[in-house]
VEXDRENLO-358219 format. One record per residue (C-alpha): residue in one letter; z, y, x. Coordinates in steps of 0.2 Angstrom, whole numbers, plus 5000, padded with zeros to 4 digits. Each point is the difference from the previous one (the first is absolute). Layout:
REM VEXDRENLO-358219
aZYX...
REM end
This chain:
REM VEXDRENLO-358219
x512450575077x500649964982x501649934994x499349805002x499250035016x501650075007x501049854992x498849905007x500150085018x502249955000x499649834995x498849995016x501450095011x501249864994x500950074989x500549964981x499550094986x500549994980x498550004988x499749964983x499349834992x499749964984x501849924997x501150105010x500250115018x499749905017x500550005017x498350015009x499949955017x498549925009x500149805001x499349975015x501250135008x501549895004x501350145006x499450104983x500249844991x501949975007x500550184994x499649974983x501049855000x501450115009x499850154987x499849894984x501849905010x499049844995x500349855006x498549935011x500149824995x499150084982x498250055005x499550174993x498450014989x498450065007x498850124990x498050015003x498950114992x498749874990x499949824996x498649975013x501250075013x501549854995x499049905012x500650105013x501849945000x499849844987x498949864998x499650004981x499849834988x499249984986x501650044989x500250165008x498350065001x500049974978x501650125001x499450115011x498450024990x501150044983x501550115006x499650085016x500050145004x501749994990x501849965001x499849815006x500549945018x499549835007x500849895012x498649935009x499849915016x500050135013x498550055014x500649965019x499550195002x501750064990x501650035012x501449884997x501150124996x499050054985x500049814992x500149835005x498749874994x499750114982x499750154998x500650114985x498250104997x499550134987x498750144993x500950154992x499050094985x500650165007x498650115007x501150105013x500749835006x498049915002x499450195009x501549965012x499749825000x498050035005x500550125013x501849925008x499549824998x501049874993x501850074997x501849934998x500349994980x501950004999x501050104986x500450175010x502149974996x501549935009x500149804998x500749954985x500050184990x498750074988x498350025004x499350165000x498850074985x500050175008x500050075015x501650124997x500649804997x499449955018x500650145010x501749974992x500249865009x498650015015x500550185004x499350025016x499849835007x498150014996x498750135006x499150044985x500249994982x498249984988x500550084981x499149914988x501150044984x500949924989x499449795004x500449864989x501749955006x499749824994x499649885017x498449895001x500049814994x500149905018x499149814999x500149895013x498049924997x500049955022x500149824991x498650034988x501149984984x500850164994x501950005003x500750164994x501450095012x500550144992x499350054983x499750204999x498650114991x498949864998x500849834990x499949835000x499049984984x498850125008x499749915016x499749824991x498950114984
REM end
C-alpha cells in the first residue's frame, strides 16, 4: 500500500489527514463523513457557522457537490486545476455541516493532492492551522500547530504559501471574496 493509498484508507476510517495543495497544507477529511467533518472544525477550533471549503479531484467532478453556471464553467475552464475556489450553489447530496446553500469548491494543481483526490473522494479543503493563525506552507508548519490531532501527514514540500483567489459566481456575476494567487484583473482579463 503506498503512501496515497494509506492516506486514503484514514480518510475512509474517518479520520483527518493534512496534505498538500497547490496553495498551502489542508485538513482532509471526507465530506460526506459527518463525525470526520466535525473534527476538523474541532481541530482547526473554527467556528461552524463558516463552512469549510471542499476539494475535488477535476473540474467534471464540481458537479458532485455544485451546480455550475455559465460564469463558473468560463472560469473553471481558464484557472483550474489552480488556486481559484468558487462559491457555488451546493448539491442536496453535501452534509449541512459541510455548507449551507453554497458551497466553497476547488481543483488543486498539485498531483499528490489530485492522486488523493481520485482515490478518497471529494475532501475537506481548509488551511491545516489554528483559526485565525498562519496558514501552513510546510508540513513542519502544520504539525506545529496540528500536532497530533490528525492521523496522517502527506509531505509535499515547500507549497506556495499564498491562498487561492475565492468568487462567489453562485449568482452568475463574479463577486470576488477574498483575492489570493489569482487577482481581480485576471478573473475579469
Amino acid at each position: 500500500m503506498n503512501e496515497i493509498e494509506k492516506a486514503a484508507d484514514v480518510i475512509k476510517k474517518g479520520e483527518v489527514i493534512v496534505y498538500p495543495t497547490d496553495t498551502l497544507y489542508a485538513l482532509g477529511a471526507s465530506i460526506y463523513n459527518e463525525d470526520a467533518v466535525r473534527k476538523v472544525y474541532e481541530i482547526k477550533k473554527r467556528p461552524a457557522s463558516i463552512c469549510l471549503p471542499v476539494a475535488v479531484e477535476s473540474v467534471s467532478r464540481i458537479e458532485d457537490v455544485a451546480i455550475m453556471n455559465e460564469t463558473a464553467e468560463k472560469l473553471a475552464e481558464k484557472f483550474l486545476p489552480g488556486s481559484l475556489t468558487l462559491i457555488l450553489r451546493k448539491r442536496e447530496s453535501v452534509p449541512e455541516i459541510v455548507a449551507g446553500e453554497k458551497i466553497a469548491v476547488r481543483v488543486p494543481s498539485n498531483d499528490m493532492a489530485i492522486r488523493l483526490l481520485s482515490v478518497a473522494g471529494a475532501l475537506t479543503a481548509t488551511s491545516a492551522n489554528i483559526h485565525g493563525r498562519d496558514a501552513p506552507s510546510t508540513v513542519e508548519d502544520a504539525r506545529e500547530q496540528m500536532k497530533d490531532k490528525v492521523e496522517m501527514y502527506l509531505d509535499g514540500g515547500k507549497l506556495k504559501g499564498v491562498p487561492s483567489t475565492i468568487v462567489d459566481v453562485s449568482e452568475g456575476a463574479i463577486k470576488v471574496v477574498r483575492e489570493g494567487a489569482i487577482s481581480e484583473e485576471e478573473l475579469h482579463g
